[in-house]
C-alpha positions in Angstrom: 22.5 9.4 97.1 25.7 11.2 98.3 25.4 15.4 97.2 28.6 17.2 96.5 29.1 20.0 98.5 30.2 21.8 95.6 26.3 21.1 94.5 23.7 20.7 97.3 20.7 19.6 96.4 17.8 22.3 97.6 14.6 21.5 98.2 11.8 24.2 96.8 8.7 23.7 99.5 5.6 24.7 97.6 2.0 24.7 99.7 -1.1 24.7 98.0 -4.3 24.8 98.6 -6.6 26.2 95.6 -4.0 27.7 93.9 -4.7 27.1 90.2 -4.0 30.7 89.3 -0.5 30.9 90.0 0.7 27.2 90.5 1.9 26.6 87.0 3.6 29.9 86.9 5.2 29.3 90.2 6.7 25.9 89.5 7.7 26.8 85.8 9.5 29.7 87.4 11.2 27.3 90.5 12.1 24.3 87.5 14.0 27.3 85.1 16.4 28.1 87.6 19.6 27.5 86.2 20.6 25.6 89.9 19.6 22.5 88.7 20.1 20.1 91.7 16.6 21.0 93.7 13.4 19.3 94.4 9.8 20.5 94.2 7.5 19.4 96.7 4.1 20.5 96.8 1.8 19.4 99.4 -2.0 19.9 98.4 -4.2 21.1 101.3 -7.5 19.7 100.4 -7.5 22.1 96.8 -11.1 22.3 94.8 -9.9 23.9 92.3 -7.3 22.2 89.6 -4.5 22.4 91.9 -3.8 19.1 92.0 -4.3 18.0 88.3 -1.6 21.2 87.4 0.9 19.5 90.1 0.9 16.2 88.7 1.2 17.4 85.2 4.5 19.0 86.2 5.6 16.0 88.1 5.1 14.0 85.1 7.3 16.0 83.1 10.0 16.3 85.7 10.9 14.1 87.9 12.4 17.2 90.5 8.4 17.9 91.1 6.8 15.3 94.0 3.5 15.7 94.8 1.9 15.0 98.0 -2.0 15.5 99.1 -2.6 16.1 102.5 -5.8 13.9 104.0 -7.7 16.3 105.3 -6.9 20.2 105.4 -4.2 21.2 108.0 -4.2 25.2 107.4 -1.5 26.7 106.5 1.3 26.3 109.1 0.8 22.7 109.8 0.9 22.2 105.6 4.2 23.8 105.5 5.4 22.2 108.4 4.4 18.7 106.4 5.9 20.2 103.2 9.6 20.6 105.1 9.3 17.0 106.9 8.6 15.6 103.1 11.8 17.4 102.0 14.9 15.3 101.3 
C-alpha cells in the first residue's frame, strides 16, 4: 500500500494486560479522531480479565483495530517493544 505524504498512516500502539476498565474507552477515544488514516494495535499480555473479548469486539467493527495476544506475559517493556515491531 503506497501512503501519501499528505496523509501518513499512524499507528496507535495500545498494551494491555488486564485492562477491561479503560480499554473500550481508550480505543473509542483513539478510532474518533478525526485523522483517519491510523491503526490500532493492541497486544494482550496474558489479560484475565475481559481484555481480550473488548479488543476483538472493536476489531470486528473496524478493521483499523488488530489484535495480537502475546504467548506468555512479557511485562511491560518487552510488550510495547512487540506492540511497535507489529506496527505497520
Amino acid at each position: 500500500m503506497i501512503q501519501s505524504t499528505d496523509n501518513p498512516l499512524v499507528s496507535a500502539l495500545v498494551t494491555v494486560y488486564n485492562r477491561e476498565k479503560y480499554l473500550a474507552e481508550s480505543l473509542q477515544s483513539i478510532l474518533d479522531s478525526t485523522y483517519i488514516n491510523i491503526e490500532v494495535v493492541v497486544v494482550d499480555d496474558g489479560s484475565k480479565d475481559c481484555s481480550v473479548e473488548i479488543a476483538n469486539e472493536f476489531a470486528a467493527r473496524d478493521s483499523r483495530v488488530k489484535v495480537k495476544l502475546n504467548p506468555k506475559n512479557l511485562g511491560d517493556y518487552p510488550n510495547r517493544n512487540r506492540a511497535a515491531e507489529l506496527a505497520t
